[in-house]
KERO-625473 format. One record per residue (C-alpha): residue in three letters; x negated, y, z negated. Coordinates in steps of 0.25 Angstrom, whole numbers, padded with zeros to 4 digits, always signed. Last residue first. Example, Ala and Ser with C-alpha at 12.3 -4.5 7.8 and 13.67 -1.06 7.14 Angstrom:
2
ser-0055-0004-0029/ala-0049-0018-0031/
***
This chain:
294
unk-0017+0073-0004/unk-0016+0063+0006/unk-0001+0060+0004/unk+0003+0073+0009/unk+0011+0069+0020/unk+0021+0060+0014/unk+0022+0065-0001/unk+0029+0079+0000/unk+0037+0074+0012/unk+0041+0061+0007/unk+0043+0066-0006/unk+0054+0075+0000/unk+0058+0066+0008/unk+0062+0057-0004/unk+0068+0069-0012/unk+0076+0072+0001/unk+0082+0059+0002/unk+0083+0056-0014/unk+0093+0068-0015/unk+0101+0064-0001/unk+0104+0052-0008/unk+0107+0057-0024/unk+0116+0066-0016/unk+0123+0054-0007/unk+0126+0047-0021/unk+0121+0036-0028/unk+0127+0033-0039/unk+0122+0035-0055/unk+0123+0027-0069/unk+0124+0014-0062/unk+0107+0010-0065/unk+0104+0008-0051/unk+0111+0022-0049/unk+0104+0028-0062/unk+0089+0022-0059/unk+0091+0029-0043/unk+0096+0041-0048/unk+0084+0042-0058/unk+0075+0039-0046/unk+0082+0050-0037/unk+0079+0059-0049/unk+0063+0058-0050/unk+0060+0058-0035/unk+0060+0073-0035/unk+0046+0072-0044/unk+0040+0063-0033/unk+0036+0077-0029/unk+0026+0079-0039/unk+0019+0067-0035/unk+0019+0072-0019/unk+0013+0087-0024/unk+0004+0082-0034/unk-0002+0074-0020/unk-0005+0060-0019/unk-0013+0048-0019/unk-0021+0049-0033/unk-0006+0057-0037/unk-0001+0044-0037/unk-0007+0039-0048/unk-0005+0049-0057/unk+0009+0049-0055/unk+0009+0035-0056/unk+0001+0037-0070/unk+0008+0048-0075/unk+0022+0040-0074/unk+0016+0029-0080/unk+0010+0033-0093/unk+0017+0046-0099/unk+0031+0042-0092/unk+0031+0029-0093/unk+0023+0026-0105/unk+0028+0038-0116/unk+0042+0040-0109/unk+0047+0027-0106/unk+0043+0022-0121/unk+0051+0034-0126/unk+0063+0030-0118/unk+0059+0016-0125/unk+0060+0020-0138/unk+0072+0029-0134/unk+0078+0017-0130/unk+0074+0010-0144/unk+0082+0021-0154/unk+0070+0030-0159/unk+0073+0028-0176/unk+0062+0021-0178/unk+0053+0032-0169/unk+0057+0044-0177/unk+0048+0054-0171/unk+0041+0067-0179/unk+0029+0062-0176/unk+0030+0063-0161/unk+0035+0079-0163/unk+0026+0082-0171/unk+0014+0076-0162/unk+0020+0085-0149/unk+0015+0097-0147/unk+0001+0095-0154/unk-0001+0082-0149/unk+0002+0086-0132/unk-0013+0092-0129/unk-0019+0079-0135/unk-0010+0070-0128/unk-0011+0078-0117/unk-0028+0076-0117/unk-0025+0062-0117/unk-0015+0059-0106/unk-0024+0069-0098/unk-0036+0059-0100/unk-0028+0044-0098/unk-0021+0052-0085/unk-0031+0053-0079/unk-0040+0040-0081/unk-0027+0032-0078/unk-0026+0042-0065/unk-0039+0037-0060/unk-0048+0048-0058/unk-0052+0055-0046/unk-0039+0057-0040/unk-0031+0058-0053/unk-0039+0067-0058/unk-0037+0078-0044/unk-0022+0076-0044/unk-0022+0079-0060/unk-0020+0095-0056/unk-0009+0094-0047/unk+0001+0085-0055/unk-0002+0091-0068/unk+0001+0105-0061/unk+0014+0100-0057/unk+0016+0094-0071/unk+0015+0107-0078/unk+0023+0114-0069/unk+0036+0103-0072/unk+0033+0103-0087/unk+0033+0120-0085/unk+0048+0117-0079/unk+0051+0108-0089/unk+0047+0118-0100/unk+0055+0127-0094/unk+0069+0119-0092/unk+0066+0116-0109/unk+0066+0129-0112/unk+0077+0133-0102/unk+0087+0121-0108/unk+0097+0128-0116/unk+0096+0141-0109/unk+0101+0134-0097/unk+0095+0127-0083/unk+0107+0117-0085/unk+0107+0107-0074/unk+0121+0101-0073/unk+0121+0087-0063/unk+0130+0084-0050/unk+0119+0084-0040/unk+0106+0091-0049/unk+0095+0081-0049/unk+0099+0074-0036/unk+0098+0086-0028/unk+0087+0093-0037/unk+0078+0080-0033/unk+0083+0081-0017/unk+0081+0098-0016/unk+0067+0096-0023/unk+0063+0084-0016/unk+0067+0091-0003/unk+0058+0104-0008/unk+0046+0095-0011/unk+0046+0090+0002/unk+0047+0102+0009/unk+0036+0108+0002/unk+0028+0098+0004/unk+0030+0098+0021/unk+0028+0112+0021/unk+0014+0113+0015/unk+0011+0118+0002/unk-0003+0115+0002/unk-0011+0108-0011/unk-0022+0119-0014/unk-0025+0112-0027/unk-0021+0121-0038/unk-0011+0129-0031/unk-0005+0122-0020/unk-0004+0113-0031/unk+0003+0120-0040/unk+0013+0124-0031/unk+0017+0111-0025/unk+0017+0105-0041/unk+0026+0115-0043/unk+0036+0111-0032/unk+0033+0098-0035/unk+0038+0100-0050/unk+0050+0108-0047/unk+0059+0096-0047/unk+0055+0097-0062/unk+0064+0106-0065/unk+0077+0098-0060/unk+0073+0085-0069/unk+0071+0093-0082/unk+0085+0100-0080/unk+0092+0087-0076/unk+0085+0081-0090/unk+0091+0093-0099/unk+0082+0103-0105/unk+0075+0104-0120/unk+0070+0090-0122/unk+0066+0092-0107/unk+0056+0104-0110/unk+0049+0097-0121/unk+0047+0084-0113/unk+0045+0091-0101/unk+0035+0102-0107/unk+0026+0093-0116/unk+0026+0083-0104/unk+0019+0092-0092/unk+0013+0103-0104/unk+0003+0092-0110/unk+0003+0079-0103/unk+0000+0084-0087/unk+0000+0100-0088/unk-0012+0099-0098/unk-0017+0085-0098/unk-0018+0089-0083/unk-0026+0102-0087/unk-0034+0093-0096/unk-0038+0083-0086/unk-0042+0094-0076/unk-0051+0098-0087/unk-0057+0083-0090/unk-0060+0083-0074/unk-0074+0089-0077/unk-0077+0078-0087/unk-0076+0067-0078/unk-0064+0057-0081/unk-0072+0044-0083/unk-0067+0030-0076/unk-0066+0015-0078/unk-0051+0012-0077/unk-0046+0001-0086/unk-0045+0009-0100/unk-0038+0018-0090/unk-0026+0011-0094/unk-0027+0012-0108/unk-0029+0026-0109/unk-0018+0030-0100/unk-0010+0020-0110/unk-0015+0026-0124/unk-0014+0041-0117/unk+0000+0038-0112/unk+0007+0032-0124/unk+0003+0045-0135/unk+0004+0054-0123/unk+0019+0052-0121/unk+0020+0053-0136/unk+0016+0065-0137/unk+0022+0071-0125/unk+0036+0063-0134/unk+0032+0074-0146/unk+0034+0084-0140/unk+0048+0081-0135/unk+0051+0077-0148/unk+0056+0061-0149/unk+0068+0056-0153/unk+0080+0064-0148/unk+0070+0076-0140/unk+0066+0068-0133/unk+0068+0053-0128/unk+0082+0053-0122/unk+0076+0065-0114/unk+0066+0058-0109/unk+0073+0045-0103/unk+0080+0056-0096/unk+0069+0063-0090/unk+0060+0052-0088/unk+0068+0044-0078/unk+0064+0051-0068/unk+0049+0054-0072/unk+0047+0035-0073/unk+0052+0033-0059/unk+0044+0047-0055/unk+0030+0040-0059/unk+0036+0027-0052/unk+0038+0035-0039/unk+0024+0040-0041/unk+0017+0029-0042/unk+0025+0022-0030/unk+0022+0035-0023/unk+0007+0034-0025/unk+0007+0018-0023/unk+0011+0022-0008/unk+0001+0034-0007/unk-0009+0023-0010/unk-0004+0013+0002/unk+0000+0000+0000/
***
């Protein structure tokens, strides 16, 4: 098979485990566990596992890349999940979904920034019918409250959303030297660290005998697959491809939690959730199929 074909499989399974995320959060925190708190917890699983792992790839991080590594513990671990867990404890799940349709849009902007990636055409076309097919089937038939109630929390989505499309543009360069185990082992680290002083009171203020068992293995979901999996396939593929093509897989998101509620009974497939996943589709295809290279 072809590399570009295991980074799109990566990336479809990163984007399996992001979709189902923003509900199986919100059952999470902040009922049991402090929003804070959970970013702690996230690292607490990821650095012992990431560790782990590269215990079986021979390789030293330079010491000239460990500011790089910083900056991407920074916007990566620190600010990326400290703001979304906080800001979707304060907003509703349709609202967190809707403002991070505006991540591939940011990271377009960041990287023709920081790396001199061009805005051609074709990209931003792409990118504009993933928009239009994501908000599609986000919004058909659904409320969105932008509110008072929910501003904070809509804010700190949006910087979680700016923070992640800088992440994805400035941990390209380590991931293509590096193997992404030996990566993401060091960011994982120096997040942990950056997160302790947010969040420690939060984790020791939990009551885990009295956590009902779902929300034991919600939690689970949120510490391994989200932490450990979902930033290894993205990782992964972005060894292949550019920030551009794993930020768009972003509009994916709500066409695979249709597809789970339809097989499941608890949705029906309509002619909008159709014509949604058409022009998401195309426009991934038009974002990814000719830039591949990169």
């Amino acid at each position: 098979m072809p590399k570009h074909f295991w980074a799109h499989l990566a990336l479809l399974g990163a984007n399996l485990i992001y979709g189902a995320n923003y509900t199986i959060a919100k059952e999470v925190t902040p009922a049991f566990i402090g929003p804070l708190g959970l970013v702690v917890l996230r690292c607490i699983g990821a650095v012992p596992l990431f560790w782990l792992a590269g215990t079986f790839i021979k390789e030293k991080m330079e010491r000239s890349d460990v500011p790089r590594l910083l900056l991407c513990a920074v916007f990566g671990i620190a600010v990326n999940q400290l703001m979304f867990l906080k800001g979707l404890s304060l907003t509703l799940p349709i609202n967190a979904a809707v403002i991070m349709t505006s991540t591939p849009i940011l990271v377009l902007i960041v990287a023709a920034i920081l790396i001199r990636e061009r805005i051609t055409l074709l990209r931003a076309s792409g990118i504009a019918l993933g928009l239009a097919g994501a908000l599609l089937i986000l919004l058909a038939g659904k409320e969105v409250s932008f509110s008072s109630d929910t501003f904070v929390g809509d804010l700190l989505i949006l910087v979680n959303a700016t923070s992640y499309g800088v992440y994805l543009v400035i941990v390209k360069p380590l991931v293509a030297k590096y193997h992404p185990i030996t990566v993401m082992k060091w960011i994982f680290l120096f997040g942990f660290v950056m997160v302790i002083p947010f969040g420690q009171q939060e984790l020791r203020a939990v009551d885990w005998a009295a956590m009902p068992v779902p929300i034991l293995w919600a939690t689970a979901y949120v510490v391994i697959g989200l932490s450990f999996f979902a930033y290894l396939f993205n990782s992964l593929a972005l060894r292949q491809v550019s920030p551009s093509v794993v930020s768009t897989y972003i509009y994916l998101q709500p066409v695979l939690a249709s597809m789970f509620a339809i097989m499941a009974g608890k949705d029906v497939l309509t002619a909008v959730k159709v014509a949604s996943a058409m022009l998401i589709f195309l426009g991934v295809y038009l974002v990814s199929g000719r830039i591949m290279k990169l």
